[in-house]
Residue, then its C-alpha position, 0 to 999 in steps of 0.5 A: x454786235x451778232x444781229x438780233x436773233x428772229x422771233x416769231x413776230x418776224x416769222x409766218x406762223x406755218x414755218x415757227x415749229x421748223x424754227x423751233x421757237x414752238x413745240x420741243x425747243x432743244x437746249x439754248x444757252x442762257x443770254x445773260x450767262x453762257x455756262x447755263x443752257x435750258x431747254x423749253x416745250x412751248x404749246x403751239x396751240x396756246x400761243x398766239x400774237x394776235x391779241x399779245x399774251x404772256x403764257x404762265x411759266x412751269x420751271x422743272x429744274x432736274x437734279x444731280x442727274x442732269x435729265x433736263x429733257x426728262x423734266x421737259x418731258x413730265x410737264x407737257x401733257x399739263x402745258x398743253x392742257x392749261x397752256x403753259x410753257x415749259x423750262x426757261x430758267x428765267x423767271x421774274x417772280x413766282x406765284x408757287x413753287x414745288x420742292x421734290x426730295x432735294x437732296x442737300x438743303x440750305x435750311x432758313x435758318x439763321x444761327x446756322x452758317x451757310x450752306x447749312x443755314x442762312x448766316x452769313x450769306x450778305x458776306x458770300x454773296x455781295x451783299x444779297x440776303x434772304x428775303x423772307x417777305x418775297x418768300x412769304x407772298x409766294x402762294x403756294x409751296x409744296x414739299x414732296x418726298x417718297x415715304x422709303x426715300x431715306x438713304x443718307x444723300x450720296x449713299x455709299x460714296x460719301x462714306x467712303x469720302x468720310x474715311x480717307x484719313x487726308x479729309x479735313x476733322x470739319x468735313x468729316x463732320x458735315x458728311x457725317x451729319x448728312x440727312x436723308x432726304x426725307x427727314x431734310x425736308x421735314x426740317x427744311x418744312x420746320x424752319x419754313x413754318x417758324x419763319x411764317x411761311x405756309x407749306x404743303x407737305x407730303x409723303x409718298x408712300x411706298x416710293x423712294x427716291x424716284x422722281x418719276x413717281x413723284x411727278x404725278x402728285x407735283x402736276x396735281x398740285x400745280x395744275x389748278x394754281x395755272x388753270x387761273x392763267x389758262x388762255x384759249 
C-alpha cells in the first residue's frame, strides 16, 4: 500500500504553496479513476485549519478543446473574491450549475432513446436513471449561449463524415439532424421547463462560439449564488 499522501494539516502553513496544495495546483490524477486528471486553483488567503472550514466548490469542465488550465484560469479572480476553490471534478452535491453552448446534448426526454434522449439509459448504465428530484433541488441553472453561435456542431467535418458511402443509413441520419448549439440548448431549455425544472437562459448577442466571452455572463450568474458561502 503507497503511504497516505501529506496534507496541509501535516505541513507549516509557509511551505504549502512549495507543496502545491494552495495557489495554481497543476494536473493530478483522480484517485477514484486514473484515466481522469484535473487540475485546481485553491485561494491562499481563504483557507485556513484553524477553525476547520470546507470552501464552496466552482467546477469549470472545458469542452472538445481539452483547455482545462484555461477554464482554471477564468474562474480565479472570482475564487479569490468570494473564496472559493476551483477544478476538482468531484463533487458530492450541487446548489447551481451553469451550461455554456454544449455542443451535442442529451436532452430530458423520455421517448427518445439515449443519447438523444433519456430512454433507456437504466439498461446502458447498470441500472442508474435520471433523477429528476435531485435535478429540480438544484438552485439555479443557467443556459448560456452566443446569439451568432449557430454553426451545426462539428462544422465542415461531419458533413464530410456524412458522405462517405460506407457509413451506416442511421448515422447518416444523426449527423444529419445535428443541431447547432444554439437552437440545442433552446431544446435542451424546453424539455427542462416540461419536466418542471426552472432555468435561466440567455442569449449573448453578437458572439459566436466563444467561451471566453462568454465567461464573463457565466461569473455574473455565479458570483451572488457563493457570496452566501463567502468566508473570511
Amino acid at each position: 500500500m503507497p503511504p497516505n499522501p501529506l496534507s496541509t494539516a501535516d505541513i507549516p502553513t509557509e511551505h504549502w504553496e512549495d507543496a502545491y496544495l494552495v495557489g495554481r495546483v497543476p494536473f493530478k490524477a483522480a484517485a477514484i479513476d486514473h484515466r481522469a486528471s484535473y487540475c485546481m486553483y485553491v485561494p491562499r488567503q481563504h483557507y485556513k485549519l484553524e477553525p476547520p472550514q470546507n470552501l464552496p466548490l466552482i467546477v469549470a469542465i472545458h469542452g472538445n478543446g481539452r483547455r482545462a488550465e484555461t477554464c482554471r484560469e477564468s474562474m480565479i479572480d472570482l475564487a479569490d473574491r468570494v473564496g472559493a476553490a476551483v477544478g476538482s471534478l468531484v463533487s458530492i452535491w450541487l446548489e447551481a450549475v451553469s451550461v455554456g453552448a454544449p455542443g451535442l446534448v442529451t436532452q430530458l426526454d423520455h421517448t427518445l432513446n439515449w443519447p438523444r434522449g433519456i430512454k433507456g439509459v437504466e439498461s446502458i448504465f447498470d441500472g442508474l436513471s435520471v433523477d429528476l428530484s435531485a435535478l429540480k433541488k438544484v438552485e439555479e441553472i443557467q443556459l448560456i449561449v452566443g446569439g451568432d453561435d449557430v454553426q451545426k456542431v462539428g462544422g465542415g467535418f461531419v458533413e464530410w463524415f456524412r458522405e462517405r458511402e460506407e457509413m451506416k443509413k442511421e448515422i447518416k441520419d444523426l449527423i444529419s439532424s445535428l443541431p447547432n448549439r444554439k437552437d440545442a440548448l433552446l431544446k435542451l431549455k424546453e424539455t427542462f421547463n416540461s419536466a418542471g425544472v426552472t432555468v435561466e437562459f440567455e442569449i449573448i448577442d453578437g458572439v459566436a462560439h466563444n467561451s471566453a466571452r462568454a465567461a464573463v455572463k457565466v461569473i455574473e450568474f455565479l458570483e451572488p449564488l457563493l457570496m452566501r458561502w463567502h468566508v473570511e
